[in-house]
VOGU-3710 file (C-alpha; in Angstrom, 3 decimals, decimal comma):
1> xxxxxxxxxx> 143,610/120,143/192,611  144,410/117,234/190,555  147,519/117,627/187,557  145,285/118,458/184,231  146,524/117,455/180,998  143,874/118,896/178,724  145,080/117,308/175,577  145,051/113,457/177,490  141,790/114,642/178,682  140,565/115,105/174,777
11> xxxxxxxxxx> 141,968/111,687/173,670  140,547/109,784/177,064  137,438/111,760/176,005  137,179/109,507/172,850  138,355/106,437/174,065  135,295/106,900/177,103  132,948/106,994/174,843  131,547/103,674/175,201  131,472/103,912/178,677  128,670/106,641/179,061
21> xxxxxxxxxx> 124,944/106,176/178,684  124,396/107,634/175,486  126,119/107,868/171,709  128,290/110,676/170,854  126,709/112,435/167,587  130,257/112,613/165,645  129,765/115,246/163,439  133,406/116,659/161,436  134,108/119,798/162,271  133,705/122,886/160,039
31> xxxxxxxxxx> 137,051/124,059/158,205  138,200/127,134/158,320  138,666/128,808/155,624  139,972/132,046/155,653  139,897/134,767/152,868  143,044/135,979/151,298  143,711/139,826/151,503  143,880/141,887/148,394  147,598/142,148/147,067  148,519/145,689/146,740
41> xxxxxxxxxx> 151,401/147,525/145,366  153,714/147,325/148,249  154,940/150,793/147,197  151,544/152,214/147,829  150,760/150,969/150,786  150,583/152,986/154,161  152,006/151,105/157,695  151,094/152,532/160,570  154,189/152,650/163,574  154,490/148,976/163,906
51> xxxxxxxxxx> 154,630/148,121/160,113  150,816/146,882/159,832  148,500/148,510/156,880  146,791/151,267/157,839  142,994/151,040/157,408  140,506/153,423/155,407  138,714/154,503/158,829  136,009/156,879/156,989  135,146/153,301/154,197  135,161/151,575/157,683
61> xxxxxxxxxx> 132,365/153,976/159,112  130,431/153,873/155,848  130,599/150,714/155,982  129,337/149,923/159,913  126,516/152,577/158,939  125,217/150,575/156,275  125,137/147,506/158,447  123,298/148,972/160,956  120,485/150,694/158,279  120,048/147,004/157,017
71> xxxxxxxxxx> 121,442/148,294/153,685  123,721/145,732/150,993  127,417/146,821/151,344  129,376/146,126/148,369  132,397/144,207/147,850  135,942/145,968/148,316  139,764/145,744/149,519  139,221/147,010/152,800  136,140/144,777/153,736  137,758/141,444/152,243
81> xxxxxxxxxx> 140,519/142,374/154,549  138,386/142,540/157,785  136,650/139,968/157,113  139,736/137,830/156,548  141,416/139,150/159,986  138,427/138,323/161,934  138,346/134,281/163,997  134,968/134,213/163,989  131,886/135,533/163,151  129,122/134,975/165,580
91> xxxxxxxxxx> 124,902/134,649/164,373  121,953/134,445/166,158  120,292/131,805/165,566  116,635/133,458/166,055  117,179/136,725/164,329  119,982/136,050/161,918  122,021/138,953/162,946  125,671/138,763/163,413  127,858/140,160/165,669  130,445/142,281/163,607
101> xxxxxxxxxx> 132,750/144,924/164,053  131,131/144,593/167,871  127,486/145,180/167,242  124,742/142,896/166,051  123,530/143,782/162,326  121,668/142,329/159,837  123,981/139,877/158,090  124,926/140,846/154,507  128,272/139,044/155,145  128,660/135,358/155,907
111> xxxxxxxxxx> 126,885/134,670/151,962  129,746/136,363/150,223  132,566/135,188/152,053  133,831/131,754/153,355  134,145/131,905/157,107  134,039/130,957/160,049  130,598/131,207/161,687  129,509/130,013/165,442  126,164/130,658/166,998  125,368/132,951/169,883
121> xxxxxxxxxx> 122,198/134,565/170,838  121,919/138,244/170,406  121,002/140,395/173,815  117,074/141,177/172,316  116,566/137,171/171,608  118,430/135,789/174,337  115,283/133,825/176,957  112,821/134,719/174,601  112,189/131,011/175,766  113,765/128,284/177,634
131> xxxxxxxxxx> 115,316/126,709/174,851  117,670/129,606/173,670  120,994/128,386/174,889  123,943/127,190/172,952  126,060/124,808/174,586  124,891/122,841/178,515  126,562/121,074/180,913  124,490/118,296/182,843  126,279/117,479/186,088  124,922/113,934/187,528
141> xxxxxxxxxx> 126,584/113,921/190,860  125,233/111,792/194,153  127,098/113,942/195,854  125,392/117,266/194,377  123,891/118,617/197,973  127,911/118,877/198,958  129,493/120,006/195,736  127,054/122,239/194,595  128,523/125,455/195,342  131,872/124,342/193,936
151> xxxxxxxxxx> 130,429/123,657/190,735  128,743/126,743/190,609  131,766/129,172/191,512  134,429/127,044/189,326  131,575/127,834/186,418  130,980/131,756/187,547  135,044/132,003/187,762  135,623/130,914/184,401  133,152/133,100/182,984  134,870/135,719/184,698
161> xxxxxxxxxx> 138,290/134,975/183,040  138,305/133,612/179,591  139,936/135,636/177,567  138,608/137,724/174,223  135,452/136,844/175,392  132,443/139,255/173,613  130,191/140,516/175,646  127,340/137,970/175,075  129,718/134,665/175,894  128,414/134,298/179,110
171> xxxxxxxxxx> 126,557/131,815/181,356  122,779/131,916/181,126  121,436/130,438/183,493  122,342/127,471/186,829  120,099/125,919/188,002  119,068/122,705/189,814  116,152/120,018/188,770  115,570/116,567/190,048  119,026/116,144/191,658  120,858/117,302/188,541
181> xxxxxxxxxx> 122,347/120,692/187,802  122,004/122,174/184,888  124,516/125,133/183,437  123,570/126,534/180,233  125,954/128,732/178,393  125,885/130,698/175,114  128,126/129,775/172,984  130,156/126,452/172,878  133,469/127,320/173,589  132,364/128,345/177,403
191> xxxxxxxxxx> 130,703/124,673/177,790  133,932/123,006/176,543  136,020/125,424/179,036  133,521/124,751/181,983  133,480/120,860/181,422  137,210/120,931/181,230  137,451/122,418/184,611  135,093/120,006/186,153  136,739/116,664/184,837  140,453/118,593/186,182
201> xxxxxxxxxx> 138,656/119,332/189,633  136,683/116,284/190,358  137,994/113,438/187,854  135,233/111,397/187,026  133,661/111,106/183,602  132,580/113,449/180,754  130,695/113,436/177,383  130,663/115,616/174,524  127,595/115,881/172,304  127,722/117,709/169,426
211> xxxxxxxxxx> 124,659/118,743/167,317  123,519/120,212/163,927  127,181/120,337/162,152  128,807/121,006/165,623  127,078/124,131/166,199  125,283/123,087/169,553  126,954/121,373/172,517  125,809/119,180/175,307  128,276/118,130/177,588  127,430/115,510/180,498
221> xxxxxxxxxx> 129,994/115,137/183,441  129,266/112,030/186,045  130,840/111,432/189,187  130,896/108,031/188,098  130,293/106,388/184,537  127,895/103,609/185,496  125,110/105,561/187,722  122,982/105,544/184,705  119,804/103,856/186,543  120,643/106,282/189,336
231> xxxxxxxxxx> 119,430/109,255/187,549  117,635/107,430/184,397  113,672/107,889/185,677  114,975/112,029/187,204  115,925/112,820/183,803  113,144/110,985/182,186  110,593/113,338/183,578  112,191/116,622/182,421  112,632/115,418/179,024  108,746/115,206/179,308
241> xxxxxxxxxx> 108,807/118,544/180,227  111,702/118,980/177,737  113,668/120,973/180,279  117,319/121,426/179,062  116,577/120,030/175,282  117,699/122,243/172,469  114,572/123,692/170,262  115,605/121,864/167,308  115,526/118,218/169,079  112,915/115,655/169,073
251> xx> 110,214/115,350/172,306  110,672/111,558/171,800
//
C-alpha cells in the first residue's frame, strides 16, 4: 500500500483541479455553530461519578414522546443542552424527519436552534427511487475488469469500520454500468472516507463535487486524469438515462 498523507491529499486535491474533466462547484462550507448551555448555579447542580451534569431522564422521556407523537416541544435547560452536545443532526431530505436522540421524528428542532444539519435518508424513504443517495463515487478505471473486486471490498471494509457511524451511514448500492462503477453512499462523510482510500490504494486522480450548500457529494476517482474521451460517449448515455444524477440536477 502506498504512504497516505490525507491532509497532502486535500491540498493536491485543490491544486488538481484543473486537471479533471469537469469544474469543481466551490461552495463554503456551513459553520458550525453550536448553542451555549444554560448557566446554572454551580451549587445546585448534580454530577454524576465522573463530574459531568446529571440529566433530567423523566423531561428526557417526555420529551422523546412528544417527538415521536409529532407534538411541539417547548423550549428548556435540559433540551438547549442536548441539542448543544450533539455534532450533528441528520434530515431526510424526502420526509423532513431527523434523526435525534437515535430515532427519526418529525423535526420541531433544527428551526429553533442553530446547528449543525447533514442529510441522510431515513430507512422508510431510502430507494423509494434511484435518485435517493447522498454522496457517489464514480470510478473511471481501464483497468476496472481487474480491480473491480478491490474496489468493492476496500468500499464494504470501510463501511464496516468507521467509527460513530448511525445506523443508516451505510453504502447503498455498487454497481457497474458502461465500464464505470458506481458506489453510492448515504451520507457524505462515507464518500469522502471511500474516495480517500481509493486515491491511498491506487494513486491516480480524484475530484470532489459538492452540491446545494455542500450538502450532496460527487466524488470522481480516474486511474489517470486525461482519459476523458475514453469514457466521455459511456457516460454520455447514462446521463440520458440520468443514471447516478442527484434528483435535484438538471437532465441537460
Amino acid at each position: 500500500m502506498i504512504p497516505f498523507d490525507y491532509a497532502k491529499i486535500d491540498k493536491d486535491d485543490e491544486d488538481e483541479g484543473n486537471d479533471f474533466p469537469f469544474d469543481d462547484d466551490d461552495d463554503d462550507d456551513d459553520l458550525d455553530d453550536d448553542v451555549p448551555d444554560e448557566e446554572e448555579d454551580d451549587d445546585d447542580e448534580e454530577k454524576d461519578d465522573d463530574g459531568e451534569e446529571t440529566e433530567d431522564l423523566e423531561e428526557l422521556e417526555e420529551i422523546e414522546s412528544k417527538l415521536e407523537r409529532g407534538e411541539e416541544v417547548a423550549i428548556s435547560a435540559l433540551e438547549t443542552k442536548i441539542i448543544a452536545k450533539s455534532e450533528t443532526i441528520y434530515a431526510c431530505p424526502r420526509c423532513k424527519k431527523i434523526f435525534f436522540n437515535k430515532k427519526w421524528v418529525r423535526d420541531t428542532i433544527t428551526d429553533l436552534y442553530t446547528i449543525h444539519t447533514q442529510l441522510a435518508y431515513c430507512q422508510k424513504c431510502i430507494g423509494k427511487t434511484f435518485e435517493n443517495f447522498i454522496g457517489s463515487i464514480e470510478i473511471y478505471d481501464k483497468n476496472l475488469k481487474e480491480r473491480k473486486e478491490q474496489f468493492v471490498e476496500i468500499a464494504r471494509q470501510l463501511e464496516r469500520s468507521i467509527e460513530d457511524a448511525p445506523p443508516f451511514e451505510n453504502i447503498i448500492n455498487i454497481t457497474e454500468k458502461t465500464g464505470i462503477l458506481f458506489i453510492f453512499t448515504n451520507t457524505t462523510r462515507m464518500a469522502q472516507e471511500i474516495g480517500k482510500l481509493y486515491r491511498q490504494e491506487f494513486g491516480g486522480g480524484i475530484q470532489y463535487q459538492w452540491f446545494e450548500k455542500n450538502q450532496y457529494l460527487r466524488i470522481k476517482w480516474y486511474d489517470e486524469v486525461d482519459n476523458k474521451a475514453y469514457f466521455k460517449e459511456r457516460l454520455r448515455a447514462l446521463k440520458d438515462r440520468r443514471f447516478g444524477m442527484f434528483s435535484f440536477e438538471d437532465e441537460d
